[in-house]
C-alpha positions in Angstrom: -37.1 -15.9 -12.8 -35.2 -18.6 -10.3 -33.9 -17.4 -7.2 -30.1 -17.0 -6.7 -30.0 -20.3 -4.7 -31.9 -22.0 -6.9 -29.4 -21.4 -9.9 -26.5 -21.8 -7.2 -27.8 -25.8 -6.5 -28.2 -26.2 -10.5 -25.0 -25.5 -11.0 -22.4 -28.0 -8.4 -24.6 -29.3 -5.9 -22.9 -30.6 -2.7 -23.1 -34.3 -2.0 -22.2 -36.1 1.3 -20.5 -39.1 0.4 -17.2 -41.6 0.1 -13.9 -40.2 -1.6 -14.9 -41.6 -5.0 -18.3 -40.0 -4.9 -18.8 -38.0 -8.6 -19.9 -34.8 -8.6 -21.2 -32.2 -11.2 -18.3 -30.0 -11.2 -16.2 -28.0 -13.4 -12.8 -29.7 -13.3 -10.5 -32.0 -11.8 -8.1 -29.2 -10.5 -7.6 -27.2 -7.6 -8.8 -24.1 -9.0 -9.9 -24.6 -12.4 -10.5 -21.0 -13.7 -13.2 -22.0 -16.8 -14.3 -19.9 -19.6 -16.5 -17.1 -18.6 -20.6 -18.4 -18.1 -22.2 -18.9 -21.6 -25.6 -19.9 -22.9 -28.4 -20.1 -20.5 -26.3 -19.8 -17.5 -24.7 -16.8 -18.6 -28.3 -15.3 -19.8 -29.7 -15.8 -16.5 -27.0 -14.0 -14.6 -27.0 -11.0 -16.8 -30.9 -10.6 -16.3 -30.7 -11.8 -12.7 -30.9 -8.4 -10.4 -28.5 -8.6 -6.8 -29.6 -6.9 -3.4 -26.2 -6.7 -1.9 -24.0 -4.4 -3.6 -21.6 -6.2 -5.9 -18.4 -4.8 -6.8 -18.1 -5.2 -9.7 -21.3 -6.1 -10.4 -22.2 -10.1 -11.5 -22.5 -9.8 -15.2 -19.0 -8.0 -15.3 -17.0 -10.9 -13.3 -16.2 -12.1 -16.5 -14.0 -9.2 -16.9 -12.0 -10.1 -14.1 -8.2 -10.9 -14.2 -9.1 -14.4 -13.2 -13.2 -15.0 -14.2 -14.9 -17.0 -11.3 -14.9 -20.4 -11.4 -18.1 -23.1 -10.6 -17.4 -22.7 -6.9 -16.8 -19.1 -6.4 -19.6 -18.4 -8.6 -21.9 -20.1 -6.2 -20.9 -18.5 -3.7 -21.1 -14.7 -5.6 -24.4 -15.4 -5.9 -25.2 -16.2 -2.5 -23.4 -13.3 -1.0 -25.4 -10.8 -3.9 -28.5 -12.0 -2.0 -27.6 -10.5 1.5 -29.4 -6.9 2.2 -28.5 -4.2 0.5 -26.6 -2.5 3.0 -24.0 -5.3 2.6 -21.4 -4.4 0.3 -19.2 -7.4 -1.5 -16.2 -6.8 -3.2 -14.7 -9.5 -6.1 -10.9 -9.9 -5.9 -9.6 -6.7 -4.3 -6.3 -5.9 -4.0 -4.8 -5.9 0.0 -1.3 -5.5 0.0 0.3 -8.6 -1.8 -2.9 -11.0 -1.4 -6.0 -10.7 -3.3 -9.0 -12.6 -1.7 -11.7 -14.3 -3.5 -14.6 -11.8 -1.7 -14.6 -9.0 0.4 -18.2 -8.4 2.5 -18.8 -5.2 4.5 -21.5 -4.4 6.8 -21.5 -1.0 9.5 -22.8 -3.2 11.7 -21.5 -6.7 11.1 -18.1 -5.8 10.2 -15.6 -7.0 7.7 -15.8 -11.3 6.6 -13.1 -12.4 4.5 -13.8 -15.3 1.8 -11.6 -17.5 0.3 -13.4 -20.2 -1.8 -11.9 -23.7 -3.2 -13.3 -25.1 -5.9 -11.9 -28.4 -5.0 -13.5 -31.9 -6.0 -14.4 -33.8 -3.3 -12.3 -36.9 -2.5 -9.5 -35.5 -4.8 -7.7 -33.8 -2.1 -6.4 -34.8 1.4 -3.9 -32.4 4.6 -1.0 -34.6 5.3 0.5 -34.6 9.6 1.5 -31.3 8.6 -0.7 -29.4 7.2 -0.1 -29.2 3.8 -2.3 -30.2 0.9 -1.9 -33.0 -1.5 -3.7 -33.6 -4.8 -4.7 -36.7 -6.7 -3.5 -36.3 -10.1 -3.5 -39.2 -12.8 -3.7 -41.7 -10.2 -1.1 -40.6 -7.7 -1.0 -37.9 -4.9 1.1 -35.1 -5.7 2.4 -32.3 -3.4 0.5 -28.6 -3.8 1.5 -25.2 -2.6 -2.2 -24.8 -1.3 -3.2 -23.0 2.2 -6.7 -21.8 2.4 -6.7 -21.4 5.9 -3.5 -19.7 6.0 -4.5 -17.4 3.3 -7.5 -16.2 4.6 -5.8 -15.9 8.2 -3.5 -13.6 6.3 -6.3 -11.7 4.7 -7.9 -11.1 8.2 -4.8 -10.0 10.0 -4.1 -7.6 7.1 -7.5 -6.0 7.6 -7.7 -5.8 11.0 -3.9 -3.9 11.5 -4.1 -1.9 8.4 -7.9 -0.4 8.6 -9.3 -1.6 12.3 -6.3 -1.3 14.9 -5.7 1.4 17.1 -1.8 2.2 17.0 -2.1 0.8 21.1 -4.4 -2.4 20.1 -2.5 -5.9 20.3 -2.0 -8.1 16.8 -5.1 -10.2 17.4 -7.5 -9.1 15.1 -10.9 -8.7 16.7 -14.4 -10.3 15.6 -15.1 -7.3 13.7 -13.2 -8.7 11.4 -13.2 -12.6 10.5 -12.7 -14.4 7.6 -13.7 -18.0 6.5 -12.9 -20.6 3.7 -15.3 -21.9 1.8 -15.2 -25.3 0.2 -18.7 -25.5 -1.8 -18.0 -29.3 -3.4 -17.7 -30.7 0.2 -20.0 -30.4 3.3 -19.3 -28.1 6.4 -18.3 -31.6 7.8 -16.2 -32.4 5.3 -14.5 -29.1 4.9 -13.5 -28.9 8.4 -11.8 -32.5 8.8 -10.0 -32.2 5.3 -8.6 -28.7 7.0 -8.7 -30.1 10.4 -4.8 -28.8 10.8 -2.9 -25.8 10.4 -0.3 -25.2 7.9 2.0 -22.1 8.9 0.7 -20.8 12.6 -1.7 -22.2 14.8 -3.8 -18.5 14.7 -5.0 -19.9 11.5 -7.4 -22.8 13.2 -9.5 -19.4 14.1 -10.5 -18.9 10.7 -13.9 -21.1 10.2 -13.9 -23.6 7.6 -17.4 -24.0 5.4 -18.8 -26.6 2.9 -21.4 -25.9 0.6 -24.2 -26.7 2.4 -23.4 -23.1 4.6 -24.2 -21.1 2.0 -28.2 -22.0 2.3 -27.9 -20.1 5.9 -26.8 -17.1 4.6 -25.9 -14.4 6.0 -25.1 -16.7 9.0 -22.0 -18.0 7.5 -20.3 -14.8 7.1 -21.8 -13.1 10.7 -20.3 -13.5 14.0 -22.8 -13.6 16.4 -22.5 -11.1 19.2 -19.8 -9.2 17.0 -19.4 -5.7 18.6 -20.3 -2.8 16.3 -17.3 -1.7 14.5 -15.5 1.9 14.4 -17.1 3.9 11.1 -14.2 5.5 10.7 -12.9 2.1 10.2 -15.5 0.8 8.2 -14.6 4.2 6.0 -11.6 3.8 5.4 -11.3 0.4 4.3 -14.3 1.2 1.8 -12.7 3.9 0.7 -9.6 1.1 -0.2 -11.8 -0.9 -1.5 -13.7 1.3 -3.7 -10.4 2.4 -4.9 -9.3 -1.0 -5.6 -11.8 -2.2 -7.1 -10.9 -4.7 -10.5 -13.6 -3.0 -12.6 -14.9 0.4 -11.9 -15.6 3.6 -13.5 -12.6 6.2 -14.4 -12.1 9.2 -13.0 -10.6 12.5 -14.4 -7.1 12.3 -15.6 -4.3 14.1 -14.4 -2.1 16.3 -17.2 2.2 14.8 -16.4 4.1 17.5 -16.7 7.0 16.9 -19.7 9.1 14.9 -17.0 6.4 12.8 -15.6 5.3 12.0 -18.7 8.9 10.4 -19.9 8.9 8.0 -16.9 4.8 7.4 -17.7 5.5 6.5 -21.3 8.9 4.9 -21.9 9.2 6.3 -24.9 12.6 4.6 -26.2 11.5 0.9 -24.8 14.4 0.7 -22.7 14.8 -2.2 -20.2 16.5 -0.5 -17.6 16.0 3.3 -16.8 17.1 5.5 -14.3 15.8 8.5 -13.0 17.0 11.2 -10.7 15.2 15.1 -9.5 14.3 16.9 -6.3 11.4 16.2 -4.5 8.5 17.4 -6.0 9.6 16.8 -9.5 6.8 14.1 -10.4 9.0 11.5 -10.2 6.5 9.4 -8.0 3.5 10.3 -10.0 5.9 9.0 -13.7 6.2 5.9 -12.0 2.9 5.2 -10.7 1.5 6.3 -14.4 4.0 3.9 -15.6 2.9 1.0 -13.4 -1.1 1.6 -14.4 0.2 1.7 -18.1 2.0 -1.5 -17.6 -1.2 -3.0 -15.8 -3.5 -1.8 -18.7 -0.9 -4.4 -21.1 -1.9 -6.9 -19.2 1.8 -6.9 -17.3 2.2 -8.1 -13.6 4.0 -5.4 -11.3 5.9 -5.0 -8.7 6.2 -1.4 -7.3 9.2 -1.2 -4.0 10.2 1.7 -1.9 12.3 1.1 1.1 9.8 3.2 3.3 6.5 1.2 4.7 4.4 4.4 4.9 5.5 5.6 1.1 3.8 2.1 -0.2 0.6 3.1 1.1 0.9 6.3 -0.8 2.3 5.1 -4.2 -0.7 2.4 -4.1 -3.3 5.2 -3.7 -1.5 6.8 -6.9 -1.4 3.8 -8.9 -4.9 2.9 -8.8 -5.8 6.9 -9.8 -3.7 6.1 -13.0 -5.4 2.9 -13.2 -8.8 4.4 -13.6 -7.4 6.5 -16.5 -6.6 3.5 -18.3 -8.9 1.1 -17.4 -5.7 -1.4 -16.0 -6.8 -3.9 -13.3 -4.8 -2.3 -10.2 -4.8 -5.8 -9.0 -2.3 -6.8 -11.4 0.4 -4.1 -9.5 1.3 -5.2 -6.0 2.7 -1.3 -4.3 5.1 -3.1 -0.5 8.2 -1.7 0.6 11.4 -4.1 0.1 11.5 -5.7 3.1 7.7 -6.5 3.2 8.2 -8.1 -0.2 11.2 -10.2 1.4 9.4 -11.3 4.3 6.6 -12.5 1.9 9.1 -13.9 -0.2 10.4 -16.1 3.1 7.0 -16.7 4.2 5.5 -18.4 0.7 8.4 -20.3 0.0 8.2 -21.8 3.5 4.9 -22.9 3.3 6.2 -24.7 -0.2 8.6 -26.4 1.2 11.5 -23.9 0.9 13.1 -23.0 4.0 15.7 -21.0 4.9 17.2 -20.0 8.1 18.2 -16.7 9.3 21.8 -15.8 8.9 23.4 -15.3 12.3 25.1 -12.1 13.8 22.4 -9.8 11.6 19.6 -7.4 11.8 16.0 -8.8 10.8 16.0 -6.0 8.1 19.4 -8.1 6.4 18.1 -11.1 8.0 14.9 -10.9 5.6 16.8 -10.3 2.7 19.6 -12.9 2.8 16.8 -15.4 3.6 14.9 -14.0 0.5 18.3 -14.6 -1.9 18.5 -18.1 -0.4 15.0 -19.0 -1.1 15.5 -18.2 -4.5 18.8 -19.6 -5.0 17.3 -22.8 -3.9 14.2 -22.4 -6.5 11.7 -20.9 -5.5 10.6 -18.5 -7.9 8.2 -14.8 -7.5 8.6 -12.9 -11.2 7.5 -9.9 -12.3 7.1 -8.2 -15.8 8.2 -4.7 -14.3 9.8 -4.0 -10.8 9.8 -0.1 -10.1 11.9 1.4 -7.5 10.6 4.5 -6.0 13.3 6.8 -3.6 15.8 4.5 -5.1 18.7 6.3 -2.9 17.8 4.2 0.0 18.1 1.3 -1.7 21.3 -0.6 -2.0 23.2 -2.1 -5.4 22.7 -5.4 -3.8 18.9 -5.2 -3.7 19.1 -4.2 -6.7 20.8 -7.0 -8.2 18.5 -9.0 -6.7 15.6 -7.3 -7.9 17.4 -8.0 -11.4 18.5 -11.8 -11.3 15.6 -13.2 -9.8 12.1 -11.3 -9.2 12.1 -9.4 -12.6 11.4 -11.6 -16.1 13.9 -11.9 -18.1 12.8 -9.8 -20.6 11.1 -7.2 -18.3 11.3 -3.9 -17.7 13.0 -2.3 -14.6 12.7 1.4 -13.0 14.5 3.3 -10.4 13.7 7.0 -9.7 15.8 8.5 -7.2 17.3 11.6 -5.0 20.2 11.3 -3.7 19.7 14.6 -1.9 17.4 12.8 0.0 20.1 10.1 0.8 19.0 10.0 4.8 20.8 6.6 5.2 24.3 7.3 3.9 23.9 4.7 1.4 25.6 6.5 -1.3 24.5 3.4 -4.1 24.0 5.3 -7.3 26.8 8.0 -7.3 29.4 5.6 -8.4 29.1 5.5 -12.1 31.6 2.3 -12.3 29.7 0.4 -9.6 26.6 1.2 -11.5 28.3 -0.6 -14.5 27.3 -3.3 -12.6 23.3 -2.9 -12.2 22.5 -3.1 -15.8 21.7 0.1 -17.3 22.4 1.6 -20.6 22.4 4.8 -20.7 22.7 8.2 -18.5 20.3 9.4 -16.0 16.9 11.3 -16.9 17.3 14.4 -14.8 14.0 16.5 -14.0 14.4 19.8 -12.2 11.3 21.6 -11.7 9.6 20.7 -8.6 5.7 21.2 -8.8 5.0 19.9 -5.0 6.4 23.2 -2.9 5.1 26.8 -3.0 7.2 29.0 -5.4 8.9 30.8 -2.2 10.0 27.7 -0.8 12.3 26.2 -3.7 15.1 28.2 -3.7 15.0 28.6 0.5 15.1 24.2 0.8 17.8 25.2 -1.9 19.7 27.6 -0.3 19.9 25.5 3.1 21.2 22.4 1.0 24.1 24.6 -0.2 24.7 25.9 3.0 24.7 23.0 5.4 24.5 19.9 3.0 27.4 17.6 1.8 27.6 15.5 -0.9 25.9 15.0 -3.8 22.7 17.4 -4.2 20.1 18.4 -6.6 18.6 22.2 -6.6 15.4 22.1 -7.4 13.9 25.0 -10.1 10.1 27.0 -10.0 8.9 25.5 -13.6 7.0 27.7 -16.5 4.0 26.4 -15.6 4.0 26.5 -11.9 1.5 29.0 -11.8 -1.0 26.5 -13.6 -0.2 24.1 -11.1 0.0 25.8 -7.8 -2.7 28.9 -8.6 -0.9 30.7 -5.4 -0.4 34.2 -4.6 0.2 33.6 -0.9 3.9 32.7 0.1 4.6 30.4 2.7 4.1 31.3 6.4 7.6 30.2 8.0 8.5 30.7 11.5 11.7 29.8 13.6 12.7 29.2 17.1 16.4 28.0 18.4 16.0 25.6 21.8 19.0 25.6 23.8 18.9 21.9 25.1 17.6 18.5 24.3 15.0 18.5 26.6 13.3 21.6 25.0 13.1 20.4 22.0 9.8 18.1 22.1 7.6 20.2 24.0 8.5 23.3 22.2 7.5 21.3 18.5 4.0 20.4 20.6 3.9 23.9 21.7 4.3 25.2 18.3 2.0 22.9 17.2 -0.9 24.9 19.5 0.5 28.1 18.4 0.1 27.1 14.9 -3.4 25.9 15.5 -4.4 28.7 17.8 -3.6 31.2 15.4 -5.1 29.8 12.7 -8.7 29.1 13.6 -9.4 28.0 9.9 -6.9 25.6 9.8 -8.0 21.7 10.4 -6.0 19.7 12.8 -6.3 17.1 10.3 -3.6 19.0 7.5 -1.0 19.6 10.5 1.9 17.5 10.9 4.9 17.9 12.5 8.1 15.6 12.0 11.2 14.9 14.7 13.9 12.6 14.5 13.5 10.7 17.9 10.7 8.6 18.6 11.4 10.6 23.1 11.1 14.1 21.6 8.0 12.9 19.6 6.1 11.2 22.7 7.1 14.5 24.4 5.6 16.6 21.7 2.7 14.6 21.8 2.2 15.3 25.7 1.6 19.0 24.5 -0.7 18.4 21.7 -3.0 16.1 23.6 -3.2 18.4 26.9 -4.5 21.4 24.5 -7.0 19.3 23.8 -5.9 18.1 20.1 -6.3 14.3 19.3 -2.7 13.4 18.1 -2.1 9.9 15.2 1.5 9.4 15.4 3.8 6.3 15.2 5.9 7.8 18.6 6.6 4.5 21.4 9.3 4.1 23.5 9.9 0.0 22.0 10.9 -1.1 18.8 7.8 -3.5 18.5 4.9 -0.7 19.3 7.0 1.2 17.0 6.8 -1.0 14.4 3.2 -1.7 14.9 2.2 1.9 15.0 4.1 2.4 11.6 2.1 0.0 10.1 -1.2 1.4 11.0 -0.3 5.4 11.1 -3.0 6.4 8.3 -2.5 9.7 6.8 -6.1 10.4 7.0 -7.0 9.6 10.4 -8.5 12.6 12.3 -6.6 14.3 14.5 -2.6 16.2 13.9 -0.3 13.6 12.6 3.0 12.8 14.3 5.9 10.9 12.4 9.6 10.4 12.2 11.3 12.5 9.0 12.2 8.9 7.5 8.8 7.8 7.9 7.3 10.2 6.2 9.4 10.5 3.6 7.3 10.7 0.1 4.4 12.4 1.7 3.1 15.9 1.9 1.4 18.2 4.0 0.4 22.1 3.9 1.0 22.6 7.3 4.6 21.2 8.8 5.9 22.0 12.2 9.7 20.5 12.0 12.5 19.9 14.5 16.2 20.0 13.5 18.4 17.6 16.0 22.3 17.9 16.2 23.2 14.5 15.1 25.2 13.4 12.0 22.3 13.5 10.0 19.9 16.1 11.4 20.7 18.7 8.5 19.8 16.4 5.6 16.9 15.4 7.4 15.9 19.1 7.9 16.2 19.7 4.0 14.1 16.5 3.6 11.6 17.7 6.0 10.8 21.0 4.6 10.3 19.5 1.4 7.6 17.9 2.4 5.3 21.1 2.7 3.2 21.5 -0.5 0.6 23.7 -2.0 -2.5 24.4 -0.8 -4.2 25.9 -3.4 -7.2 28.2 -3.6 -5.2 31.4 -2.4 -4.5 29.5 1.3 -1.5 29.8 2.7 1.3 27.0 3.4 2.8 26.9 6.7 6.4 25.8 8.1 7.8 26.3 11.5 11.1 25.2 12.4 12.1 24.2 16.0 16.0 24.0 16.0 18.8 22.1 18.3 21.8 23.0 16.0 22.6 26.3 17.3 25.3 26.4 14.6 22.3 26.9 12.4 20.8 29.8 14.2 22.4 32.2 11.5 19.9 30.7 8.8 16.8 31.9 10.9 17.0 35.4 9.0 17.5 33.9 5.9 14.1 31.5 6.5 11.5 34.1 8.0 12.3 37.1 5.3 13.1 34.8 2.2 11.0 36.8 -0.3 10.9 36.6 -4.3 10.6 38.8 -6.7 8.1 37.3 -8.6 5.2 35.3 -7.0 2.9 33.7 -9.4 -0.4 35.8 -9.0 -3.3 33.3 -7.8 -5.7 32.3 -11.0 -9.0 29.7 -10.8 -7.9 26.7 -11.1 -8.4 25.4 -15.3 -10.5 22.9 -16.5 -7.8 20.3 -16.9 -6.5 18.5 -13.8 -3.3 19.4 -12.5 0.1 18.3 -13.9 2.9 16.4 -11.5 
């Protein structure tokens, strides 16, 4: 049986030589993607046994969205031969890019690959950096940046899995990432990519030729790397696994009636819309609906305006993925802005640029420049865009959702709550404005809300009527809430009125001890509490941390660490979380400490926040405590600590089936 190397040099081996040297490769273009390995190639790799781990394995590569070609199947083969406590993922998903390999080691860290299965001598990096291509005798412009890319695939990495909220943007050697060029030599390689493209942080990513990949593991360790976190290492295998192209299923959920509507599309339509409290399934319709979509073989696009809620919805999607055996790659979950940024940032680098409009925010910066780059040509499409907490979105994004980034014939989705309308947006509750965003028909409303314990539905009701304007949406306790939920317990509410500003952080952090201290059984890692300011959050934090609980939060006193610490707040990072109500919109928590401000907004934030509490299960208890400014609201404290109901659905074990949102 050959080695892995040896069937690696049979297939493309790597000759120094002049630009018209011929080589034994697979095509004459920059990523040729050929027809899966057949015959005695193909034979050889199914009997062939790795030593890394390989996800997926080798013999199902050819299952991939994109099958490896010559060059990255040289190099698949190389990296199955590190030890076997390397583990090698083939095209995962990471945000909007999808690198060639992922390698993991607990002590080496993360490497990065992206490999070009370029011809030698058939490509040449003009003054500035970009790419051109010899094509029926002429050199032609290409959008290609390998060293950008993988650049981009490190610094996603590093902030999304590795960095500390406090740590700067320069990802560390525990994470690296390297091209790989296996037609060419290391020498080669390097003065074809001698220059960068789009930043100059991309000359630290290494450039390799083929001759590399006979040292290996050398050309994917960093000597004198430092060992990495392994909560870090964790978490981004836990990604990973997640993401992975082909992998086993899991257990599928049961939609409830509503879910399933959004899931299924059963009329066909083109454009849908969508509307119900929180809690109503709406996110988990749409995320069944994207894995569907996927499993067709469709490309899409999933937006929210919140950056946290994309993390979430991704985690979602892939879960319905596994059902149906869809490729999550083929569903890219960002929030709108991301998207635009990206949008601004690849049609830069092919030759579309546009300039920031003056006099405006970067958030309306991002987007103008995004309609410009498309006006001018460039072109990112879709099959299906789906718009999750529509309400924050405008008719404007919409529209431009519609005209350029969806297909023509695609299929668009917006779920919304305009209860939950936090930024006064007001975009959907105009039906003759809507005339103008393309749907068809009425709204799909869903009522019952299978997220919140069966006490707290008509109290978050009850304080919407009250102390809400506008447009709302009571929320109902469903048939089959019991099934769901299993609880008998009702919610353990608490509420305390501060008389001043200052008060109001400490006392959340102090109710935050009080809720830990007397609950002994409750982990610090299910408690979260929510403020509007990022000052009364710090303060809060102050507490927490002198009782001797580890706080994750997003809290900073400048709008670039806040940014930063957005980014890289993970939900299941030890320690209590600490967040903004509009940051963690679309999440959920069974333990919520809460503080209502006095500002314009505060009271639909407040209803927004205590919707966030969910079910437990198992019997446990739910908690909410309220810290309150708004002294006008002090006459709803009776109403929130002795809300009872006459009927509380009597806990039963949980059934066989999985449970229905």
């Amino acid at each position: 049986m050959p080695r892995a190397a040896d069937l690696a040099a049979s297939v493309s081996p790597v000759r120094d030589g002049p630009a018209d040297a011929t080589l034994n490769v697979g095509g004459e273009c920059a990523d040729e993607k050929p027809e899966p390995m057949r015959g005695d190639s193909a034979g050889v790799m199914e009997r062939w046994t790795t030593v890394a781990v390989m996800r997926p394995t080798l013999d199902e590569c050819d299952r991939l969205l994109e099958p490896l070609n010559d060059g990255e199947r040289r190099v698949a083969m190389r990296l199955a031969e590190l030890g076997d406590d390397w583990t090698v993922y083939v095209q995962p998903r990471l945000a909007h890019d999808v690198p060639d390999f992922v390698a993991v080691h607990p002590r080496h860290g993360v490497c990065a690959i992206e490999v070009k299965n370029w011809r030698y001598g058939k490509y040449r990096q003009n003054d500035d950096g970009s790419i051109d291509m010899m094509t029926d005798g002429a050199w032609r412009p290409t959008k290609e940046a390998p060293r950008y890319q993988a650049y981009r695939y490190r610094s996603t990495i590093f902030d999304h899995y590795f960095a500390g909220p406090d740590d700067p943007d320069r990802p560390t050697q525990v994470v690296r990432a390297v091209v790989v060029l296996p037609n060419h030599s290391t020498e080669q390689a390097e003065r074809l990519l001698e220059r960068h493209r789009v930043t100059p942080d991309e000359l630290g990513v290494r450039v390799l030729g083929g001759d590399a990949l006979h040292r290996a593991p050398e050309f994917i360790v960093q000597p004198g790397c430092p060992r990495p976190d392994p909560a870090s290492i964790a978490r981004l295998l836990r990604h990973l696994r997640e993401a992975d192209a082909v992998s086993e299923l899991r257990s599928p959920i049961r939609l409830s009636e509503g879910a399933r509507n959004i899931a299924t599309n059963p009329s066909s339509a083109r454009r849908r819309r969508v509307r119900g409290p929180a809690g109503c399934g709406k996110s988990f319709g749409l995320a069944a609906r994207a894995a569907r979509l996927a499993a067709e073989g469709k490309r899409v696009l999933v937006l929210t305006f919140n950056t946290t809620l994309a993390n979430y919805l991704t985690t979602l999607m892939v879960a319905r993925c596994r059902e149906t055996g869809a490729n999550p790659g083929l569903v890219t979950c960002s929030s709108f802005h991301a998207f635009c940024n990206r949008v601004v940032e690849d049609a830069a680098t092919t030759g579309f640029r546009t300039d920031p409009p003056a006099g405006v925010d970067r958030w309306d910066a991002s987007v103008a420049q995004a309609a410009a780059a498309f006006e001018a040509g460039f072109s990112r499409r879709f099959d299906a865009v789906l718009v999750d907490e529509g309400q924050d979105f405008t008719l404007e994004w919409w529209n431009l959702l519609r005209t350029h980034v969806v297909d023509p014939d695609g299929e668009m989705l917006l779920v919304a709550d305009p209860t939950q309308d936090v930024y006064d947006k007001k975009a959907w509750t105009d039906e003759d404005r809507m005339l103008g965003a393309g749907f068809s028909g009425p709204w799909t409303e869903l009522r019952g809300s299978y997220r919140m314990p069966a006490d707290l539905i008509p109290l978050a009701n009850a304080f919407a009527r009250r102390h809400l304007d506008g447009q709302r949406l009571a929320a109902e306790v469903p048939p089959d809430h019991m099934d769901i939920a299993g609880l008998a317990s009702a919610t353990l509410r608490r509420w305390t009125n501060v008389g001043s500003r200052v008060e109001l952080g400490p006392e959340i952090g102090h109710e935050v001890v009080r809720l830990l201290t007397a609950n002994p059984d409750l982990n610090p890692n299910d408690v979260v509490f929510l403020c509007e300011h990022h000052e009364d959050g710090l303060a809060a934090v102050r507490v927490i941390e002198a009782a001797g609980y580890p706080v994750h939060h997003i809290f900073a006193a400048r709008a670039g660490d806040r940014a930063r610490r957005k980014r890289r707040f993970w939900p299941d990072a030890p320690g209590v979380k600490g967040c903004t109500v509009h940051s963690f919109k679309g999440w959920e928590t069974p333990a919520l400490v809460m503080g209502i401000d006095r500002d314009h907004e505060s009271r639909r934030l407040a209803y927004v926040a205590m919707t966030r509490v969910k079910v437990p299960g198992f019997g446990r208890h739910a908690h909410l405590s309220i810290v309150n400014l708004d002294l006008s609201l002090a006459d709803f404290q009776s109403t929130f600590e002795h809300w009872t109901v006459t009927r509380v659905p009597l806990w039963a074990p949980p059934r066989a089936e999985a449970r229905v949102r």
